[in-house]
N, CA, C and O atoms as CSV, one atom per row, in Angstrom:
chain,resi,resn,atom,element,x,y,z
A,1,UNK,N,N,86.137,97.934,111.881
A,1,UNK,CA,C,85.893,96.769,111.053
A,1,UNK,C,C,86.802,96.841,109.819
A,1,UNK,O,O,86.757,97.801,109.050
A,2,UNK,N,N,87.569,95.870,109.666
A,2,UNK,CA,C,88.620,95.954,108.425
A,2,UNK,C,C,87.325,94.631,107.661
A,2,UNK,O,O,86.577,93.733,108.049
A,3,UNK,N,N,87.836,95.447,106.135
A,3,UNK,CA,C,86.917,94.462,104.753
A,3,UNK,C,C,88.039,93.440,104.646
A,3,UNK,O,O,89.182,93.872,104.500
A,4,UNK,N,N,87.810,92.003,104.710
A,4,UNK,CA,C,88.307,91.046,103.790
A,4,UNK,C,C,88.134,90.650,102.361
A,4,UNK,O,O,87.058,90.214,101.950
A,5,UNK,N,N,89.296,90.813,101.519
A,5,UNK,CA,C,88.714,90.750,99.942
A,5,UNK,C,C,88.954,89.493,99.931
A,5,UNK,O,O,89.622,88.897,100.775
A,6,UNK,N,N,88.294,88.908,98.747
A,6,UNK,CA,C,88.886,87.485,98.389
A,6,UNK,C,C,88.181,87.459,96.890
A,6,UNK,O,O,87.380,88.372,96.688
A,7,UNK,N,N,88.455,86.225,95.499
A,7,UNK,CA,C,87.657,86.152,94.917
A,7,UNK,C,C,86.062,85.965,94.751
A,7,UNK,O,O,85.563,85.518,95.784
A,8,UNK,N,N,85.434,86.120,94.043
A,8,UNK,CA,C,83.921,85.954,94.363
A,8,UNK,C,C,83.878,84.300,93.727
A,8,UNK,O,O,84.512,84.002,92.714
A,9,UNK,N,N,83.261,83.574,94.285
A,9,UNK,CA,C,82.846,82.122,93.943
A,9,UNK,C,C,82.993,81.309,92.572
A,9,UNK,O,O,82.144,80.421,92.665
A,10,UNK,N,N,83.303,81.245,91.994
A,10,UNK,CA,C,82.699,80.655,90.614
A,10,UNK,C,C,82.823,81.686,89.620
A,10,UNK,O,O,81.883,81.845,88.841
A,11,UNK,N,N,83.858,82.417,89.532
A,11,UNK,CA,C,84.258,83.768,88.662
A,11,UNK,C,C,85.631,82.960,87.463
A,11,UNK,O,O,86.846,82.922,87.659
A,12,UNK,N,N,84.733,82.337,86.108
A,12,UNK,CA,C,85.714,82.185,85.285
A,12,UNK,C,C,86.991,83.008,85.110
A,12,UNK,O,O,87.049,84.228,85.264
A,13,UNK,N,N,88.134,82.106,84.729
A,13,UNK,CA,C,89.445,83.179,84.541
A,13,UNK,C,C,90.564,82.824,84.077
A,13,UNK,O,O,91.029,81.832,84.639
A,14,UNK,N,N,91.084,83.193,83.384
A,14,UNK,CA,C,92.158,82.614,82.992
A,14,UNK,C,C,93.350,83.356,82.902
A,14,UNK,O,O,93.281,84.547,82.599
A,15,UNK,N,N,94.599,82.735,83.157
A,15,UNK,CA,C,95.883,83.436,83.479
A,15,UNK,C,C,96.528,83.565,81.706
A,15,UNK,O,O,96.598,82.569,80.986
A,16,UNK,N,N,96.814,84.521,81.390
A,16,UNK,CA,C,97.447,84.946,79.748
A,16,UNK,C,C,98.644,85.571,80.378
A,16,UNK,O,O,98.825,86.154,81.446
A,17,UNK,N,N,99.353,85.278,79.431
A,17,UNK,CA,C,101.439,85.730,79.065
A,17,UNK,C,C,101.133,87.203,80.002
A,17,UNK,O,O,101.666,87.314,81.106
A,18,UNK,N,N,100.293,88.232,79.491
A,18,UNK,CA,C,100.258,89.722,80.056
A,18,UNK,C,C,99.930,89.785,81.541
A,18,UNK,O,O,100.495,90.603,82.266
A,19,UNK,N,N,98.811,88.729,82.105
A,19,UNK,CA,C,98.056,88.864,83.023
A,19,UNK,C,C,96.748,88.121,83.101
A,19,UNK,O,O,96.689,86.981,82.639
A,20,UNK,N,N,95.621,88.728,83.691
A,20,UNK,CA,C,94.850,87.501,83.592
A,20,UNK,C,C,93.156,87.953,83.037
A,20,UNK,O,O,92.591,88.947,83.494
A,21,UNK,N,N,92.608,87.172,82.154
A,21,UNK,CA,C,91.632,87.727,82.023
A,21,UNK,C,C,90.395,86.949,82.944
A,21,UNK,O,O,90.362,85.768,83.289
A,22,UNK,N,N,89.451,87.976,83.198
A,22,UNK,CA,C,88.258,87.698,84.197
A,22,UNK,C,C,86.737,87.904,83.691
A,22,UNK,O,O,86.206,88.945,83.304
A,23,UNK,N,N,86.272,86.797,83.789
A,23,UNK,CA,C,84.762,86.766,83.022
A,23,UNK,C,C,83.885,87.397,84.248
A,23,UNK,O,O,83.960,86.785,85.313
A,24,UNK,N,N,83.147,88.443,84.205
A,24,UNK,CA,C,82.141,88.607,85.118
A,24,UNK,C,C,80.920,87.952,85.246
A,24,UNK,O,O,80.212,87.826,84.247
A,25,UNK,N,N,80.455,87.379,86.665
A,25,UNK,CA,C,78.986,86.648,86.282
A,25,UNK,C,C,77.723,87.280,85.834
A,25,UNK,O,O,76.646,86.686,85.779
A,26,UNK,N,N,77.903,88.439,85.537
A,26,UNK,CA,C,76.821,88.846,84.722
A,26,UNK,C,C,76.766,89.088,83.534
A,26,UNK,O,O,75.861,89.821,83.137
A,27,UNK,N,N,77.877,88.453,82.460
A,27,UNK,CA,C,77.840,88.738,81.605
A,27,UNK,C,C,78.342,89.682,80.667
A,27,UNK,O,O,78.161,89.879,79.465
A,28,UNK,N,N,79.138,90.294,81.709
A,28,UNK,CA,C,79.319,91.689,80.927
A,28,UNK,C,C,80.730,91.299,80.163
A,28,UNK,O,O,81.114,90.130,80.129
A,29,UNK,N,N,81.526,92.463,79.505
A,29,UNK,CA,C,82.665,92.003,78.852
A,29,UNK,C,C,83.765,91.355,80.121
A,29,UNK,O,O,83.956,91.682,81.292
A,30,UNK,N,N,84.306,90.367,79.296
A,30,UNK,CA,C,85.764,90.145,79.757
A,30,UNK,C,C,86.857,91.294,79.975
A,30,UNK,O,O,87.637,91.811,79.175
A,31,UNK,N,N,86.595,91.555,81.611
A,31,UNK,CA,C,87.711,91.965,82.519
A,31,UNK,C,C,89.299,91.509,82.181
A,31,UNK,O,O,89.691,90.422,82.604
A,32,UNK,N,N,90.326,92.506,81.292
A,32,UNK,CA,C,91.738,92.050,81.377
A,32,UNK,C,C,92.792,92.436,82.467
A,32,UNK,O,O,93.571,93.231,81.941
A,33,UNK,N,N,93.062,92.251,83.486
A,33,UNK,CA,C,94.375,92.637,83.994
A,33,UNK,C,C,95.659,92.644,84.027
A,33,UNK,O,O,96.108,91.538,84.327
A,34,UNK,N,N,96.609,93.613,83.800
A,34,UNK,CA,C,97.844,93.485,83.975
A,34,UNK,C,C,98.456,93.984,84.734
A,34,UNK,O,O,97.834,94.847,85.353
A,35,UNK,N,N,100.098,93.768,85.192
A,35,UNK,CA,C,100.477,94.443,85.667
A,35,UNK,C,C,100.201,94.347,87.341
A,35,UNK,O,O,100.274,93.222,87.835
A,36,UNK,N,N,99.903,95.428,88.173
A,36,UNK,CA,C,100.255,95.010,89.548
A,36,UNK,C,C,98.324,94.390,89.986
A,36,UNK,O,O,97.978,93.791,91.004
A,37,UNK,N,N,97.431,94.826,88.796
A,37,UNK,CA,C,96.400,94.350,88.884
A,37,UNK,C,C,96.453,92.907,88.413
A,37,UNK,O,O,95.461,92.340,88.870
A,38,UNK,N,N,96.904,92.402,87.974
A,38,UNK,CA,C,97.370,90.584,87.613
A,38,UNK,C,C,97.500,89.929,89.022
A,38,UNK,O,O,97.015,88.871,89.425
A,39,UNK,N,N,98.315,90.874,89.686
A,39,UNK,CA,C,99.065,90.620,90.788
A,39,UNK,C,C,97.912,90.311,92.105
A,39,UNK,O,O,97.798,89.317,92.822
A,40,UNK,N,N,97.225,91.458,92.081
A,40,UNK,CA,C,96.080,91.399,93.450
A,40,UNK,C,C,95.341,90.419,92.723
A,40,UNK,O,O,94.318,90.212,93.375
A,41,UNK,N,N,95.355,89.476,91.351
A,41,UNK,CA,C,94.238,89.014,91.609
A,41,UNK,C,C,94.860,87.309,91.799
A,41,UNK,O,O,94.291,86.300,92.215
A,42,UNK,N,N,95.687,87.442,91.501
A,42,UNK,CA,C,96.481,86.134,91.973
A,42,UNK,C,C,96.590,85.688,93.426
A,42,UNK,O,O,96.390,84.593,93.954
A,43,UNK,N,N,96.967,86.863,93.909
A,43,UNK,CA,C,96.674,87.273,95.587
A,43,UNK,C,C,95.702,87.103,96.198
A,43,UNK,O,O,95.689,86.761,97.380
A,44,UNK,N,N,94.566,87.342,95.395
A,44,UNK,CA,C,93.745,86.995,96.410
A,44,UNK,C,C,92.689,85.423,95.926
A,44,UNK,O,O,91.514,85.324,95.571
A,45,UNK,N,N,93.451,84.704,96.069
A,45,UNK,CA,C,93.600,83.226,95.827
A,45,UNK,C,C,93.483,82.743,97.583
A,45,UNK,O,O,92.775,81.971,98.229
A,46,UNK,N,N,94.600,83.679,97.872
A,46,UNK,CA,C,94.134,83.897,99.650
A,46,UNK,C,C,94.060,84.997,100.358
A,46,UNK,O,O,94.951,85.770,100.708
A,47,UNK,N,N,92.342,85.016,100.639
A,47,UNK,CA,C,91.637,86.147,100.860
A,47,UNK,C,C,92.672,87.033,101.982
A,47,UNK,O,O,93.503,86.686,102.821
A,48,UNK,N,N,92.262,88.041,101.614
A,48,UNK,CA,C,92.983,89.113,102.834
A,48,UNK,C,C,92.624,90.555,102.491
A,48,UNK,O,O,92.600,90.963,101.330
A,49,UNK,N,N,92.278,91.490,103.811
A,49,UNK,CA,C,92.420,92.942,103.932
A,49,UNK,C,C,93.338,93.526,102.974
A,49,UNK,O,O,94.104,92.913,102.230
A,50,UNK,N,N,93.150,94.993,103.092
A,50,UNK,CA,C,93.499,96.329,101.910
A,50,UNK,C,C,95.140,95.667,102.614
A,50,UNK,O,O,95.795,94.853,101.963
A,51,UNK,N,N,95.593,96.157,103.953
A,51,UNK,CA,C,96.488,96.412,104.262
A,51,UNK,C,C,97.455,95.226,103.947
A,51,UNK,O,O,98.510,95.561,103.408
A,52,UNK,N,N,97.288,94.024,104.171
A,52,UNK,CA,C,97.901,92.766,103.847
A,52,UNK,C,C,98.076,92.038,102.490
A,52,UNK,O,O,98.820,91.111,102.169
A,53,UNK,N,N,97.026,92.848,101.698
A,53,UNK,CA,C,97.008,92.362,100.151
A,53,UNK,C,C,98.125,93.392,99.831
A,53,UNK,O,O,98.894,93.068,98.926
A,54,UNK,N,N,98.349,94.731,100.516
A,54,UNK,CA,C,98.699,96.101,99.965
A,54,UNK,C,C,100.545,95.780,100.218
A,54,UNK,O,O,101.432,96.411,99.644
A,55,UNK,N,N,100.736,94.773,101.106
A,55,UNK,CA,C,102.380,94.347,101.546
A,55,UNK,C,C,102.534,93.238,100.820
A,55,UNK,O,O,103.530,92.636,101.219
A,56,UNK,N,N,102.079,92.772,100.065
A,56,UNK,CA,C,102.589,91.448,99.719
A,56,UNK,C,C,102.547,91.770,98.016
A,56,UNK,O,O,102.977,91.035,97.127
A,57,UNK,N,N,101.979,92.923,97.892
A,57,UNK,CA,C,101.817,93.758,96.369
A,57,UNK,C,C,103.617,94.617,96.591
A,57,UNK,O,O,104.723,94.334,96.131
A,58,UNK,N,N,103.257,95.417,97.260
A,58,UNK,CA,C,104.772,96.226,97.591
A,58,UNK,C,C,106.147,95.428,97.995
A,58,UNK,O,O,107.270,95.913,98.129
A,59,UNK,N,N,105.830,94.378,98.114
A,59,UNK,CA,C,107.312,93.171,97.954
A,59,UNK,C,C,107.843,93.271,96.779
A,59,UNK,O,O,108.935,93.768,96.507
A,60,UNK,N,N,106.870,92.672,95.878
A,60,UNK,CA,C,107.204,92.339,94.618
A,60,UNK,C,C,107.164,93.559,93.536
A,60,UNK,O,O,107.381,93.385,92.337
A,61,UNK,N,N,106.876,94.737,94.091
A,61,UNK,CA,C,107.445,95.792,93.160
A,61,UNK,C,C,108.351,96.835,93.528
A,61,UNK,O,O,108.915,97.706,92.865
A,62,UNK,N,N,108.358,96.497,94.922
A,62,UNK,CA,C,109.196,97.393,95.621
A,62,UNK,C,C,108.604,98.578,95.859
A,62,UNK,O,O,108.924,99.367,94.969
A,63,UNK,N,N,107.997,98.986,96.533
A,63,UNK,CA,C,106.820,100.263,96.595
A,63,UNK,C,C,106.384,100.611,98.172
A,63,UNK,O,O,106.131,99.697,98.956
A,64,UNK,N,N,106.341,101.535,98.427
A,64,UNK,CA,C,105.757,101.366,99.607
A,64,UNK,C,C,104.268,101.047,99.871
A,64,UNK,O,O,103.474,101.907,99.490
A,65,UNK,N,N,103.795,99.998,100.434
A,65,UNK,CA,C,102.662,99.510,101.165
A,65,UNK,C,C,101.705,100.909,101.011
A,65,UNK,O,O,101.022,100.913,99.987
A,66,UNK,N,N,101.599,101.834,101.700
A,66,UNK,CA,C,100.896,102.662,101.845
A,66,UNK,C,C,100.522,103.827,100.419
A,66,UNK,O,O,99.602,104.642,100.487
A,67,UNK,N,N,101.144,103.728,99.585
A,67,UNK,CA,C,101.125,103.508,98.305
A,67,UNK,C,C,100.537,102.720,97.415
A,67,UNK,O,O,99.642,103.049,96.636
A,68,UNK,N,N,101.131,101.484,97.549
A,68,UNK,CA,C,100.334,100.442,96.964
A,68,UNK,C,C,98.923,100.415,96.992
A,68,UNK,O,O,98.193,100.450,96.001
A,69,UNK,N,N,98.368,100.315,98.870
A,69,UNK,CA,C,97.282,100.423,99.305
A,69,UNK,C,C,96.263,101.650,98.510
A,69,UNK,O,O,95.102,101.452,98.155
A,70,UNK,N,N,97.112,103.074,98.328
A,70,UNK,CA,C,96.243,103.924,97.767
A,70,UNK,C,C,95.858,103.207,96.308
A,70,UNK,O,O,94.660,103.101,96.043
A,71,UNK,N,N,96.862,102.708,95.344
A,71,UNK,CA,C,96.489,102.786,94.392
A,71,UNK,C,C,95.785,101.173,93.935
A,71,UNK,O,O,95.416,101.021,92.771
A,72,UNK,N,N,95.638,99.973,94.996
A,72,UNK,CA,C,94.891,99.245,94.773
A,72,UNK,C,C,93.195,99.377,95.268
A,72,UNK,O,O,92.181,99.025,94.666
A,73,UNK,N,N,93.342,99.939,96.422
A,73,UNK,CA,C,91.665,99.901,96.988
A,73,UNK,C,C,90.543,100.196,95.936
A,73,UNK,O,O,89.453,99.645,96.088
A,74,UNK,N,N,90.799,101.222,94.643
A,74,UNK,CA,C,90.375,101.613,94.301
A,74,UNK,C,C,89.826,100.206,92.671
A,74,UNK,O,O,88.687,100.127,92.212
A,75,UNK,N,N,90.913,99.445,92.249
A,75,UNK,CA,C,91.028,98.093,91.770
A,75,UNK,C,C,89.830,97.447,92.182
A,75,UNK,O,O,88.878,97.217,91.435
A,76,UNK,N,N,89.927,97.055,93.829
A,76,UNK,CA,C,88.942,95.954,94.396
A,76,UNK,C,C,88.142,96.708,94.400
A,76,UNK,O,O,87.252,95.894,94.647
A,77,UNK,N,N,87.592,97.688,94.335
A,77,UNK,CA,C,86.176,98.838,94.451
A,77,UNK,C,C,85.628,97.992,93.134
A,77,UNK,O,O,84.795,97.087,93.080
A,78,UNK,N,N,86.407,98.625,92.094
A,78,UNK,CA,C,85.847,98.308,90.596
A,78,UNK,C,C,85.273,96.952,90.619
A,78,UNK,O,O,84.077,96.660,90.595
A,79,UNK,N,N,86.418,96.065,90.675
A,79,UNK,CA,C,86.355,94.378,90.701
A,79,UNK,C,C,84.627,94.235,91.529
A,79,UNK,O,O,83.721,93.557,91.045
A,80,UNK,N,N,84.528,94.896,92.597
A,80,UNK,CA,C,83.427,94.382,93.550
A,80,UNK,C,C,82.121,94.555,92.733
A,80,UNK,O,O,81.252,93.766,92.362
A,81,UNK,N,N,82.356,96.177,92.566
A,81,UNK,CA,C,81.117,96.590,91.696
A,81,UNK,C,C,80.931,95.437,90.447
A,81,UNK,O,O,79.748,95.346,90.118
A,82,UNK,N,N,81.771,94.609,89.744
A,82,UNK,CA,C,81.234,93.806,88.553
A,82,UNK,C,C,81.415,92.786,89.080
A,82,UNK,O,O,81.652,91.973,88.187
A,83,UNK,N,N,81.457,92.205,90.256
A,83,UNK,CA,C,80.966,90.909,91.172
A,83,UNK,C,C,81.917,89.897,90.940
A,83,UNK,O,O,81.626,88.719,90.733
A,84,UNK,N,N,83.281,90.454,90.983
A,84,UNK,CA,C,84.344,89.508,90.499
A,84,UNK,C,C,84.848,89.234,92.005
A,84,UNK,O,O,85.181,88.117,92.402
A,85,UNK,N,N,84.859,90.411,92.795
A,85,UNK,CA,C,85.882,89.485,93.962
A,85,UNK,C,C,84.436,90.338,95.477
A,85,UNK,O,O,83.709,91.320,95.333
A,86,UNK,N,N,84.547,89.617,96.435
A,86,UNK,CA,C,83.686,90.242,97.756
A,86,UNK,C,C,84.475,90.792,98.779
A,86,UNK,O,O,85.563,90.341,99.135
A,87,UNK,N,N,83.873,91.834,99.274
A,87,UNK,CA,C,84.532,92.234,100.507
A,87,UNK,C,C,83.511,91.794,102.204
A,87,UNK,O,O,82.350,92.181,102.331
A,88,UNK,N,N,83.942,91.302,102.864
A,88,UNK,CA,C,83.553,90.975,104.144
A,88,UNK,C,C,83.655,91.481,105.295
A,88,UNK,O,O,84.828,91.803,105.486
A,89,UNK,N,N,82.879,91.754,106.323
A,89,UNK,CA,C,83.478,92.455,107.038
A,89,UNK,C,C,84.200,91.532,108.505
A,89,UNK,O,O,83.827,90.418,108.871
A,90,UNK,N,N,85.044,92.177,109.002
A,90,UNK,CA,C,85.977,91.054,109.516
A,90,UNK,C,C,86.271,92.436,111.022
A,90,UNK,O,O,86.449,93.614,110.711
A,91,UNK,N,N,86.265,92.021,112.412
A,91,UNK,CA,C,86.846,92.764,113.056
A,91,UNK,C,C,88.322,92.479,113.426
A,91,UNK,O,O,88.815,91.416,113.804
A,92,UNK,N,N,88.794,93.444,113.266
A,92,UNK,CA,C,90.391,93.350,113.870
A,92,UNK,C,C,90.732,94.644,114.713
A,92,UNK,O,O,91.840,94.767,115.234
């Protein structure tokens, strides 16, 4: 079973010069991202798996995918835990 990420529903946000900031629905502080985290969250505008979010991150910085992948999964972990983006489960 591969997870599909995507944003979570109705998650205020706004795009700033650095990156983007993200209101969580519970209230908690405003989430800032920059950098290749700006990036996955722009990305996932259209939902997609570790591996497919993780190549379309490593385009645009030049990185290898499997790389990328290590050092984003851990991003959408966080993001999930404060109910900003969902993971689904999807068979492939």
């Amino acid at each position: 079973m591969t997870t599909v990420w995507s944003r979570a529903p109705g998650v205020p946000w706004r795009r700033v010069v650095d990156g983007a900031v993200l209101l969580p629905p519970a209230g908690d502080e405003p989430l800032v991202v920059t950098g290749p985290g700006a990036v996955v969250w722009e990305l996932l505008a259209t939902p997609g798996d570790l591996a497919s979010l993780a190549e379309r991150v490593s385009s645009r910085f030049g990185v290898s995918a499997e790389r990328v992948a290590d050092d984003i999964a851990p991003f959408l972990e966080a993001l999930a835990e404060r109910s900003l983006v969902t993971g689904s489960g999807a068979t492939g």
